[in-house]
C-alpha positions in Angstrom: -29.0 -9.5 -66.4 -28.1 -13.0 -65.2 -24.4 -14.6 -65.2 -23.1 -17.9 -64.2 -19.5 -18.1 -62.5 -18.0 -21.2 -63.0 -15.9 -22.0 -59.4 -15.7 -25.8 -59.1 -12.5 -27.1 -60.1 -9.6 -28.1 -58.0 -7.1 -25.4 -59.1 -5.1 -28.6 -58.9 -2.4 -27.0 -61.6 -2.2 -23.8 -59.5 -0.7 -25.9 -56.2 0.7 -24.8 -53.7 -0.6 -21.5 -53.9 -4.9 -22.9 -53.8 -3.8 -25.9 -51.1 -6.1 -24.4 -49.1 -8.8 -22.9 -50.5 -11.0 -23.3 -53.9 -8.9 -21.6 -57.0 -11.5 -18.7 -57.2 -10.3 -17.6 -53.9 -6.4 -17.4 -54.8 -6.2 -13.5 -54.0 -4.9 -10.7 -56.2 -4.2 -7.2 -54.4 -5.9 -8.3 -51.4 -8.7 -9.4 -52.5 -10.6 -13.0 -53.9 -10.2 -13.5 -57.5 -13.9 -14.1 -57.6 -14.6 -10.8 -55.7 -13.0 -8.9 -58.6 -15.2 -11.0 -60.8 -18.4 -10.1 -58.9 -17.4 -6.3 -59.5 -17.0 -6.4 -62.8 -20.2 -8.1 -62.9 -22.0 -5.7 -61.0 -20.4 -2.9 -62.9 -21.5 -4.7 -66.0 -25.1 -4.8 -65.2 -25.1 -8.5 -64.3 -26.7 -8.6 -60.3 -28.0 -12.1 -60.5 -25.4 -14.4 -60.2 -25.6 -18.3 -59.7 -22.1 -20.0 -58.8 -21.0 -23.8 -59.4 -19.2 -25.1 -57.0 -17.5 -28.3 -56.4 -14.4 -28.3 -54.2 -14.8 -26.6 -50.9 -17.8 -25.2 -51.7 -18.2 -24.1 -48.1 -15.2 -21.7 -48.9 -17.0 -19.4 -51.1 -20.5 -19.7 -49.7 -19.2 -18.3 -46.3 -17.4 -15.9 -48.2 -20.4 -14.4 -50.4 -23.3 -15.5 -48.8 -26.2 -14.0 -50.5 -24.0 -11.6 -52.2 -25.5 -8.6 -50.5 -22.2 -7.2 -49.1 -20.7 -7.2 -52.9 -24.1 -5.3 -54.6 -25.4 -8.8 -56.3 -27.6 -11.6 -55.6 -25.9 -15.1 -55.2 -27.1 -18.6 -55.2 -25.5 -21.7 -55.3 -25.1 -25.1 -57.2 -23.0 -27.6 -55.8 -22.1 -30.9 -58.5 -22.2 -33.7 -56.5 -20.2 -35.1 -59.3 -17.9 -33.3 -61.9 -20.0 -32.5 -65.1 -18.0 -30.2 -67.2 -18.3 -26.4 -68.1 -21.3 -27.3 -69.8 -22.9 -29.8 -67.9 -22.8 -27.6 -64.7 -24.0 -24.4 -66.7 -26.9 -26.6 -67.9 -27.4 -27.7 -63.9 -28.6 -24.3 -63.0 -31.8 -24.2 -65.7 -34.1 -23.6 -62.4 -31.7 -20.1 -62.4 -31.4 -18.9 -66.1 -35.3 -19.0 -66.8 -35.9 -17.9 -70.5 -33.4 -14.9 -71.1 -29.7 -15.0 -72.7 -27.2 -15.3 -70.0 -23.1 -15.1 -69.0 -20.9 -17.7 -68.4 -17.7 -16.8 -66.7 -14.6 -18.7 -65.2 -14.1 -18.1 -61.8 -10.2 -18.6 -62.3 -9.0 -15.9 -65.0 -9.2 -12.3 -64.2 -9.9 -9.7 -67.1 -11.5 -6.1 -67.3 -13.2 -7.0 -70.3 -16.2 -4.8 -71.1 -19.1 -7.3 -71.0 -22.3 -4.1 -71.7 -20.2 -5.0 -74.8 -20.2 -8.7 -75.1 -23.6 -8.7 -74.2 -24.6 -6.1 -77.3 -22.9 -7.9 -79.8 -24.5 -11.1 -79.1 -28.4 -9.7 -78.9 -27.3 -7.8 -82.5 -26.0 -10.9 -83.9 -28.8 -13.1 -82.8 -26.2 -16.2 -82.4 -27.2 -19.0 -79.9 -23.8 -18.6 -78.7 -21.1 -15.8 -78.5 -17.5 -16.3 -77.5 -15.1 -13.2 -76.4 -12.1 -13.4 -77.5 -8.5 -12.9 -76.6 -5.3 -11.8 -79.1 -2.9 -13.7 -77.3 0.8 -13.9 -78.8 1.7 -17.4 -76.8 -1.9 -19.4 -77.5 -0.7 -22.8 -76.6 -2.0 -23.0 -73.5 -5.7 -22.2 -74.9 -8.5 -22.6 -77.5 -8.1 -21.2 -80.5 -10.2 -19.4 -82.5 -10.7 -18.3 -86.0 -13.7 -16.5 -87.4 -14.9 -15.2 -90.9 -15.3 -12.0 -91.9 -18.8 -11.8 -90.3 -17.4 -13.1 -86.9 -18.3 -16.6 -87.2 -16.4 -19.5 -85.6 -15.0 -21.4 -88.4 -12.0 -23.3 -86.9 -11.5 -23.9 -83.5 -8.4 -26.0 -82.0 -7.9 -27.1 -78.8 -4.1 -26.7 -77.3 -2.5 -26.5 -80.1 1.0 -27.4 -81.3 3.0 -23.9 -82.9 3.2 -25.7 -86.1 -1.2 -26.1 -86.0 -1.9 -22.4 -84.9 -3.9 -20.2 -87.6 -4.4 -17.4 -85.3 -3.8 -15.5 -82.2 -7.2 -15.6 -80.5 -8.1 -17.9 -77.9 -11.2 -18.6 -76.3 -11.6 -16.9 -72.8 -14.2 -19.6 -71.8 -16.7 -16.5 -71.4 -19.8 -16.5 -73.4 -22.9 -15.2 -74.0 -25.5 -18.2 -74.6 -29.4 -18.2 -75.9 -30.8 -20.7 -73.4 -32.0 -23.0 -76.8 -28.4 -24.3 -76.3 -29.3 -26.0 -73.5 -31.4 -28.3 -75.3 -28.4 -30.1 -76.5 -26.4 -30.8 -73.3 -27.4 -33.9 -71.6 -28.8 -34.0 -68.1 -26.8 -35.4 -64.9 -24.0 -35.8 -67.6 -20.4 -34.9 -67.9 -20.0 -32.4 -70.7 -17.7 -29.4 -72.2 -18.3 -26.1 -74.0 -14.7 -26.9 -76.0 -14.6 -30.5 -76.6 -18.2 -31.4 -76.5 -20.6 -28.9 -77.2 -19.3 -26.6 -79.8 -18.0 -29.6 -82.0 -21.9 -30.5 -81.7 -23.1 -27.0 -82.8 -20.4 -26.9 -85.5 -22.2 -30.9 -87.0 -25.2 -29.1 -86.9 -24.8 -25.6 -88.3 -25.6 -24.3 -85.4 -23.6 -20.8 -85.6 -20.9 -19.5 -82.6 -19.9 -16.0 -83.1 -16.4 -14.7 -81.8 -16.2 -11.6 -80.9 -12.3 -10.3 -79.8 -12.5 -8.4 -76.9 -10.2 -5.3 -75.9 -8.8 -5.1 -72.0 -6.9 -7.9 -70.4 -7.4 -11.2 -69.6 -5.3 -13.8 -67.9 -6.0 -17.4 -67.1 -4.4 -17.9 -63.5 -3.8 -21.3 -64.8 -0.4 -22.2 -62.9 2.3 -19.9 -60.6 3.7 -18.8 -63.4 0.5 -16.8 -64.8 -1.0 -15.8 -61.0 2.9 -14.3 -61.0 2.3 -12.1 -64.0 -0.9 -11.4 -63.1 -0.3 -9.8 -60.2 2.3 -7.5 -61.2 0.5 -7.0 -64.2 -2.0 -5.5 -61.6 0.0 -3.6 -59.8 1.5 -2.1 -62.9 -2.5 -1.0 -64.1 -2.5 -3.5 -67.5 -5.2 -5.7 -65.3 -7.5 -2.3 -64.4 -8.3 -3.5 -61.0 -6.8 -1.3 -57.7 -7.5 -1.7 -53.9 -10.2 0.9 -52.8 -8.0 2.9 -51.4 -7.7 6.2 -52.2 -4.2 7.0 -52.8 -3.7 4.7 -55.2 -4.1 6.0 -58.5 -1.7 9.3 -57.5 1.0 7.4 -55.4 0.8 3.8 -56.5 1.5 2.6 -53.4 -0.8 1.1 -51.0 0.4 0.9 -47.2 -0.7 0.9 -43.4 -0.1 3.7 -41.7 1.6 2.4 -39.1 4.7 0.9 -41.0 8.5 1.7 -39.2 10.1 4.9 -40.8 12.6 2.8 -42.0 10.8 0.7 -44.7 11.5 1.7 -48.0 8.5 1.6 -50.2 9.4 1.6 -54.1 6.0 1.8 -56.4 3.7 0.4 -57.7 3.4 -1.9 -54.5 0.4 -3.2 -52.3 0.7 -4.0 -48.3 -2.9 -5.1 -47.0 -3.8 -4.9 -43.9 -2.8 -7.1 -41.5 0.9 -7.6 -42.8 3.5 -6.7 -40.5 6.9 -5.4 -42.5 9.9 -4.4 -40.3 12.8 -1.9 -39.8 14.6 -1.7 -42.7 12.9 -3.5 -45.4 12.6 -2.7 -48.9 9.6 -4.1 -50.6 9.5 -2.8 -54.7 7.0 -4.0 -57.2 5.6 -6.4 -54.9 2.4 -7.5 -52.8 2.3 -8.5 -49.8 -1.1 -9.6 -48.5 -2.5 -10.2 -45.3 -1.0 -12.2 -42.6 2.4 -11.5 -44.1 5.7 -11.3 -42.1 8.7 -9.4 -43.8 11.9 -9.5 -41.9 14.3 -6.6 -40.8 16.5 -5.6 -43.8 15.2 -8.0 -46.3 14.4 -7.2 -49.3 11.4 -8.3 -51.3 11.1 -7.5 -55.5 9.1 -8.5 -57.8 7.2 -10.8 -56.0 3.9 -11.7 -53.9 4.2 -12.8 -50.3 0.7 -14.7 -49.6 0.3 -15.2 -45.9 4.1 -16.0 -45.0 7.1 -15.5 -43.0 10.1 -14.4 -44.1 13.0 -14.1 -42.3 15.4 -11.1 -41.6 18.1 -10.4 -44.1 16.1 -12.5 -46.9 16.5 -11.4 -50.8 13.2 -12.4 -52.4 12.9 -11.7 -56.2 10.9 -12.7 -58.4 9.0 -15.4 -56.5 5.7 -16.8 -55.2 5.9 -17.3 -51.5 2.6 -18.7 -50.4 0.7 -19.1 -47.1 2.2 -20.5 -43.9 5.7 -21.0 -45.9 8.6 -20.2 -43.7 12.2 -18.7 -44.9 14.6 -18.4 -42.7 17.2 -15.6 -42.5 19.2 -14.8 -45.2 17.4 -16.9 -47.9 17.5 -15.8 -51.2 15.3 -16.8 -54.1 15.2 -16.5 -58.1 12.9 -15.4 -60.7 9.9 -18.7 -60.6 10.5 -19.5 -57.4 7.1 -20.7 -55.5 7.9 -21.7 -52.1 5.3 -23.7 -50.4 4.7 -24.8 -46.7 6.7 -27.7 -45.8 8.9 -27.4 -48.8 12.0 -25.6 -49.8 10.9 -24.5 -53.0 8.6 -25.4 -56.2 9.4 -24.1 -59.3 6.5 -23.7 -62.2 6.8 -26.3 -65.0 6.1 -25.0 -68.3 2.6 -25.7 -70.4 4.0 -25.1 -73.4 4.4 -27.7 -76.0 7.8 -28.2 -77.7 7.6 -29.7 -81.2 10.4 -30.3 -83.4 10.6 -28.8 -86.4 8.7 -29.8 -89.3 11.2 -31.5 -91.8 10.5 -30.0 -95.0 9.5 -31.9 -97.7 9.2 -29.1 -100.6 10.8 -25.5 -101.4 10.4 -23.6 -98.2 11.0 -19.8 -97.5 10.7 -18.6 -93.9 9.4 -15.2 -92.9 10.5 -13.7 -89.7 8.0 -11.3 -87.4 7.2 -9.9 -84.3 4.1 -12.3 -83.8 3.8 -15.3 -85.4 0.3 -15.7 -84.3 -1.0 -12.4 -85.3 1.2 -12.6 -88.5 -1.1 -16.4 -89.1 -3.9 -15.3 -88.2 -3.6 -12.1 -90.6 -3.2 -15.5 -93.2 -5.9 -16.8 -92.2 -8.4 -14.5 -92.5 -6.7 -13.4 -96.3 -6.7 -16.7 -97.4 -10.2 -18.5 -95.5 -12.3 -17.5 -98.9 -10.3 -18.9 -101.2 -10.3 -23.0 -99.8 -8.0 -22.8 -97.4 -7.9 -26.0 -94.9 -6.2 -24.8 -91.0 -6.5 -28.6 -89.8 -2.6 -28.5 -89.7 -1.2 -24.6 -90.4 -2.7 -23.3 -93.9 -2.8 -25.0 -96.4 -4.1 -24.0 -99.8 -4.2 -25.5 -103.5 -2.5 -23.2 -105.9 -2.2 -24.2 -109.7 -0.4 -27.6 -109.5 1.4 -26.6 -106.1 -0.1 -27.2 -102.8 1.3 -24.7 -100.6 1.8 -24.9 -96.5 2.3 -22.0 -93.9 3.3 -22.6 -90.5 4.4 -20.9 -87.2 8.0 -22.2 -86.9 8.4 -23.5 -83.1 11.8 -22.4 -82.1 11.7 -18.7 -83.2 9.2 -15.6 -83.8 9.0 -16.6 -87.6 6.7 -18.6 -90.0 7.6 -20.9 -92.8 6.1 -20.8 -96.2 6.2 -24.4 -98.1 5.5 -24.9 -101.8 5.1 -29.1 -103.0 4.2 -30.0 -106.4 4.6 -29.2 -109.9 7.9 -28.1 -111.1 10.6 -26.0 -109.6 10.1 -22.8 -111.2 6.0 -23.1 -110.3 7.2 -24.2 -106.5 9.5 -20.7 -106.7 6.5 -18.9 -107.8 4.1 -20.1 -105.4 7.0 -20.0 -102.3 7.6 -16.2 -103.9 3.5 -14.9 -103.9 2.8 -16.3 -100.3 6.1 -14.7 -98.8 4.9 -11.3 -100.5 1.7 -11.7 -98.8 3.1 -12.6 -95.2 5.6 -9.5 -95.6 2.5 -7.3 -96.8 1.1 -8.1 -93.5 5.1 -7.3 -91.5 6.7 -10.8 -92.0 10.4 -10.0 -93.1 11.8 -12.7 -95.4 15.0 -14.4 -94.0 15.2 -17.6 -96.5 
């Protein structure tokens, strides 16, 4: 089977830790992100890969070459100009041929089981399917909201808490018939989210989701590459280095470490870094041309490629390559300390709204997930007219009736305008019955 690895953005959102290399090659336990990718590929039945590259494509090609080494063929297509997901999927028709095909990111890391994704789409005979993500903070992402058959039927683009109708987000991997093709325009920029499935949507054309079980994680900024390393280490992400006493000690080492340094699992030293007398490194990874100081202690944390002084208390933190910290530094939890700068901490993606002012009787319904809790809504309440353009919102009798995911907290608010109090009671009274049927507790 064929797949297409998507690899040319800048990663620009990910600086400093990409500075100086393409975002596919930011590494996790040691290794590329898009080396992890090309195993689960190969694991997956997918040995043909083309990649689309854009910045420092020289990067990867060096890397990969033909993709021998990693149990896969490679070829290349480099954009001489940016033209989208879409528009550099469609670039490599001379690759796909006639048969259905992969599209992957090369930034986001998941152990998705694609034998799976694959399946599902020939059985569905859909032009296009999507794997999907439950997600509790979906913000950041697509999201995604299917019928009962597993048809895309709303789809919203970076949402706002008060506009999310579900907790599944589009992973940017798909499964396409190469008929899709047809309707991306040549030498053109062009997106799978904003441009093409809006198209396929005008025309009836059908998009299946299909959730997918595993992990996935979009190493978007600092903050996520963070949590995905740890999430690594601590076996949510099922990725390990080869190594063989990993799965019974959890710990990952050179042999030749002093006696001194305390090792506290799950933690990954590569090859290559140098740890001194003394050091305590815990839930950490410290990659390749690494330098850990005498008696400092590192927690919590990945140490890409720098120095770091003796007597230094790391926690928490992102210290990337060639960055320098001199003795006795201490950081805190979202640090990201850069070459040439003291430190950089992550700025969040998430958008703040205010709270909706309500303009009718309004009950609020707390839970543990407001997106799962909405999208459990969604799904009751699709057949019977409801509009997710802004939260639900449904016709009932001579009340209109809103639900929303409240911004501040875990909890959703159920509105009720129209007709007359007792009716707005009512209708405020059903929909809270039905949000607590699915584990909403009412708190208004």
């Amino acid at each position: 089977m064929k797949a297409i690895i998507m690899a040319g953005g800048k990663g620009t959102r990910l600086r400093p830790i990409c500075d100086l290399m393409p975002k596919p090659m930011t590494q996790l336990l040691g290794k590329p992100l898009m080396e992890h990718l090309a195993e689960l590929l190969r694991r997956n039945g997918f040995r043909e890969l083309c990649v689309t590259l854009g910045h420092k494509p020289e990067c990867i090609i060096d890397y990969f070459g033909d993709g021998g080494a990693f149990g896969v063929s490679m070829q290349y297509e480099i954009e001489k100009k940016p033209l989208g997901t879409a528009g550099g999927v469609r670039a490599c028709l001379n690759f796909i041929g006639s048969e259905d095909f992969l599209v992957i990111s090369g930034d986001a890391a998941c152990d998705f089981d694609l034998r799976y994704l694959a399946e599902e789409h020939r059985r569905n005979g859909a032009l296009v399917t999507m794997a999907l993500y439950s997600h509790s903070e979906p913000l950041p992402y697509g999201t995604v909201l299917t019928d009962r058959n597993g048809r895309v039927i709303s789809f919203i683009e970076k949402p706002s808490w008060e506009k999310v109708v579900t907790d599944l987000v589009n992973t940017g991997i798909y499964m396409i018939s190469p008929k899709v093709l047809e309707l991306i325009p040549s030498e053109t920029p062009f997106d799978f989210a904003r441009d093409l499935f809006p198209l396929m949507a005008k025309l009836g054309l059908a998009i299946v989701g299909i959730p997918m079980q595993g992990y996935w994680c979009d190493i978007g900024n600092s903050k996520s590459y963070h949590r995905c390393c740890l999430d690594a280490l601590d076996g949510r992400l099922k990725i390990s280095p080869a190594q063989d006493n990993w799965l019974s000690s959890r710990i990952y080492a050179p042999p030749d470490l002093p006696a001194s340094v305390r090792l506290i699992p799950p933690c990954v030293i590569c090859d290559g870094a140098v740890i001194e007398r003394d050091a305590v490194i815990g839930r950490s990874v410290i990659h390749s041309g690494s330098r850990v100081g005498a008696y400092s202690r590192v927690v919590n944390s990945v140490i890409d490629g720098a120095n770091i002084g003796e007597a230094c208390i790391i926690s928490g933190s992102v210290i990337c390559r060639n960055a320098t910290l001199y003795p006795d530094t201490v950081t805190v939890t979202g640090d990201v300390i850069s070459s040439g700068s003291s430190e950089e901490r992550p700025v969040s993606e998430i958008k703040h709204s205010s709270k909706r002012r309500a303009v009718g009787l309004c009950r609020e319904i707390s839970c543990e997930n407001r997106a799962r809790l909405m999208r459990e809504l969604s799904c009751a309440l699709w057949e019977a007219g409801a509009d997710f353009t802004d939260g639900i919102t449904i016709a009932d009798g001579k009340c209109t009736v809103r639900i929303s995911a409240v911004p501040e907290e875990s909890s959703i608010s159920v509105e009720a305008i129209g007709g007359r109090e007792n009716e707005r009671l009512l209708m405020c009274k059903k929909y809270s019955e039905l949000a607590e049927k699915f584990g909403g507790k009412s708190i208004i």
